[in-house]
N, C-alpha and C positions, 0 to 999 in steps of 0.2 A: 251503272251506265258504262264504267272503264272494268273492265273486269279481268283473270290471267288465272290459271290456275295450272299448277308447274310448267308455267311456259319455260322450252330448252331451247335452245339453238347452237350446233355445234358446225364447226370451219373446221372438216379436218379433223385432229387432234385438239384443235383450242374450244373449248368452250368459252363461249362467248355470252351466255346467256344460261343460266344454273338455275331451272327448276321453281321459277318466280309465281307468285300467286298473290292478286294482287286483286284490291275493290275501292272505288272510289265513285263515291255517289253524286247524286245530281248535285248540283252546288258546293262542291268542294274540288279546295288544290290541292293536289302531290305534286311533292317537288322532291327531286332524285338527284342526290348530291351524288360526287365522285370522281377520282381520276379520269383521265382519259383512258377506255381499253375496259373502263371498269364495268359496263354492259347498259349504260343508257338510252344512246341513239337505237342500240338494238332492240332493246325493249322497244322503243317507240316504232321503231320498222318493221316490227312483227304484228302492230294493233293498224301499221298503214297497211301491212299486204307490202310491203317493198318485199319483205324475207319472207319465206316459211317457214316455219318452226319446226324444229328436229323432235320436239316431242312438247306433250302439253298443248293448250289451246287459249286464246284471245277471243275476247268476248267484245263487240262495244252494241249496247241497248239489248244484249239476248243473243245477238250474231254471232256465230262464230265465224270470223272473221276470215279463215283457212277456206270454208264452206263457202260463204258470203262476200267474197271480196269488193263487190261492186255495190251490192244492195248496204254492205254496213260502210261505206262512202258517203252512205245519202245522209247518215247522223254524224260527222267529222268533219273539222277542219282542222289545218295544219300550219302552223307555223314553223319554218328552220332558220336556223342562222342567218344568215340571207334570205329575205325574201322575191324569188323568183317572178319578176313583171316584164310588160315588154316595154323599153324606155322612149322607143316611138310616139307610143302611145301616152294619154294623160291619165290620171287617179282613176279619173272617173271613167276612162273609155275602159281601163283596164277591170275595173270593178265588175262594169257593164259584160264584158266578155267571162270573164269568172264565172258570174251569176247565172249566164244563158247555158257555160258548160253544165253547172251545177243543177240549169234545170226552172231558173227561174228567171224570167223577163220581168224586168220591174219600170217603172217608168224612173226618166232623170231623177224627180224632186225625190224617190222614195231613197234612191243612187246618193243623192247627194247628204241626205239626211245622215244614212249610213256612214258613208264616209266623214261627216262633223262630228257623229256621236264616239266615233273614235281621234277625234284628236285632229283632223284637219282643217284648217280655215279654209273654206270656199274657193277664195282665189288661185290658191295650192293645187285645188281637186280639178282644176281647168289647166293647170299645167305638164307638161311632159313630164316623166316617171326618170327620165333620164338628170335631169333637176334635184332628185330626190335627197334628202339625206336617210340613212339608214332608219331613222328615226320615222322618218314618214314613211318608208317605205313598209313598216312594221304596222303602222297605223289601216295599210290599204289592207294588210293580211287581216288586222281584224274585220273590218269592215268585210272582207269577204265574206268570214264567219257569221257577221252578225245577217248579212242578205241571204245566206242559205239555214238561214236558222238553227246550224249547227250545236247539238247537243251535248258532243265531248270536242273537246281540244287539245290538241297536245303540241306541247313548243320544244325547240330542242335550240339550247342557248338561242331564248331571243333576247335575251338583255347585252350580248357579247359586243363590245363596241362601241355602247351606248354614254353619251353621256351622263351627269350625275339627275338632269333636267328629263332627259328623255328614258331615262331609266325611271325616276318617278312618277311621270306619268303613265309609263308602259303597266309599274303595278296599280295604276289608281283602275285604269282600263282593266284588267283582269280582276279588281274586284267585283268592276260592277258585275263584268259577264258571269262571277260567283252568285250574287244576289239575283243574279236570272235565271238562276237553277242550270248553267254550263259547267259542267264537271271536267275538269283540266288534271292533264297530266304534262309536267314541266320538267326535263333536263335541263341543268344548270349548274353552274362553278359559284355563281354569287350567293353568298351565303345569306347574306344582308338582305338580299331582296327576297332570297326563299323563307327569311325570318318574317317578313311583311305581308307577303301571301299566303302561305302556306297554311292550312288544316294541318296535313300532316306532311313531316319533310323523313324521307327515306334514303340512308345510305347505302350504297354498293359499293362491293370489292370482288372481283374476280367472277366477277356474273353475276352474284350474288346479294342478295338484299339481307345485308347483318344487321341491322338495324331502324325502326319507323319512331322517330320521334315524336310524340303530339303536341302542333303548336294551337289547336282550334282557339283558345284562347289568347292566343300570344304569351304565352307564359315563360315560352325559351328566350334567353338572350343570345344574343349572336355569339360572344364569346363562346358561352356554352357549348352552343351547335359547332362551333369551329373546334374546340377542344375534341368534343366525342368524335369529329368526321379526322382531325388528328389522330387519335387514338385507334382510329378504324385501320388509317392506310397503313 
């Protein structure tokens, strides 16, 4: 579903992005440890079309995504750091607007369901976005994913901020969408919560992917993962 095969990207002289080749199938998490600088958000900006890639190609369901910018849209959503709402508006009007760009008109109740199966209480989804805590705010992204039935995902630090409460529930939310056959690809610094999620968790140094550890079973401990991505930098 998420696919890369020496994807490059070069700024100049820096390489930003070293030659990556990468597959992650339907129901399963990558999670991409690493410094800052160390080629993550870029990875992820090259399978949104934000960049173009200097050499190598992005795949997401078949697309090549260089080619396809707009038609391999229609299988993605995206989570970043902030999620980007209008605070005018409430949960649900903003949902409501997402979905129609995305293509789909859905009635309230289907709107409101969406927005509860990610984590909002009702009275919440009637309120202004400008109200929000970061925490809810992260909840509407999902729901947008979940209304345009989005088949890969990809987040880039959405745990950043969070507390220890909305951080656990943010991974309980990303399993299910595991068990729904969405295939996610995740930047992030927390190790702990990539030890929770993760299938497999992948380190980068200097554009590069040195190392894919397999957690499918949980079998890494955090220390662990902390020592090797120690050992990486």
């Amino acid at each position: 579903m998420i696919s890369a095969t020496h994807l490059t990207k070069h700024y100049g002289d820096k390489v930003a992005l070293d030659t990556l080749t990468l597959d992650i199938a339907p129901g399963e998490i990558f999670c991409l440890l690493g410094q800052n600088g160390a080629g993550k958000t870029t990875t992820i900006n090259c399978f949104l079309a934000f960049v173009q890639p200097s050499a190598g190609h992005a795949f997401i369901n078949g697309l090549d995504v260089a080619k396809h910018p707009v038609e391999s849209k229609k299988y993605l959503a995206y989570l970043p750091e902030v999620v980007m709402l209008y605070p005018n508006l409430t949960g649900l009007e903003n949902l409501d607007y997402f979905s129609r760009l995305a293509g789909y008109k859905q009635e309230k109740g289907a709107l409101l369901t969406y927005l509860e199966t990610a984590g909002l209480e009702t009275k919440d989804c009637l309120r202004r976005v400008s109200g929000y805590s970061k925490g809810m705010r992260q909840k509407v992204g999902i729901a947008i994913a979940l209304a345009k039935k989005a088949k890969a995902l990809f987040l880039d630090e959405p745990t950043s901020g969070l507390d220890p409460k909305a951080s656990n529930d943010f991974s309980k939310l990303l399993l299910e969408l595991r068990n729904d056959g969405v295939a996610m690809l995740m930047a992030t610094h927390d190790i702990f919560r990539a030890k929770d999620v993760a299938n497999r968790i992948g380190i980068m140094k200097d554009g590069r992917l040195v190392n894919v550890l397999d957690n499918s079973r949980n079998t890494l401990h955090a220390k662990e993962i902390e020592e090797l991505y120690l050992q990486t930098i």
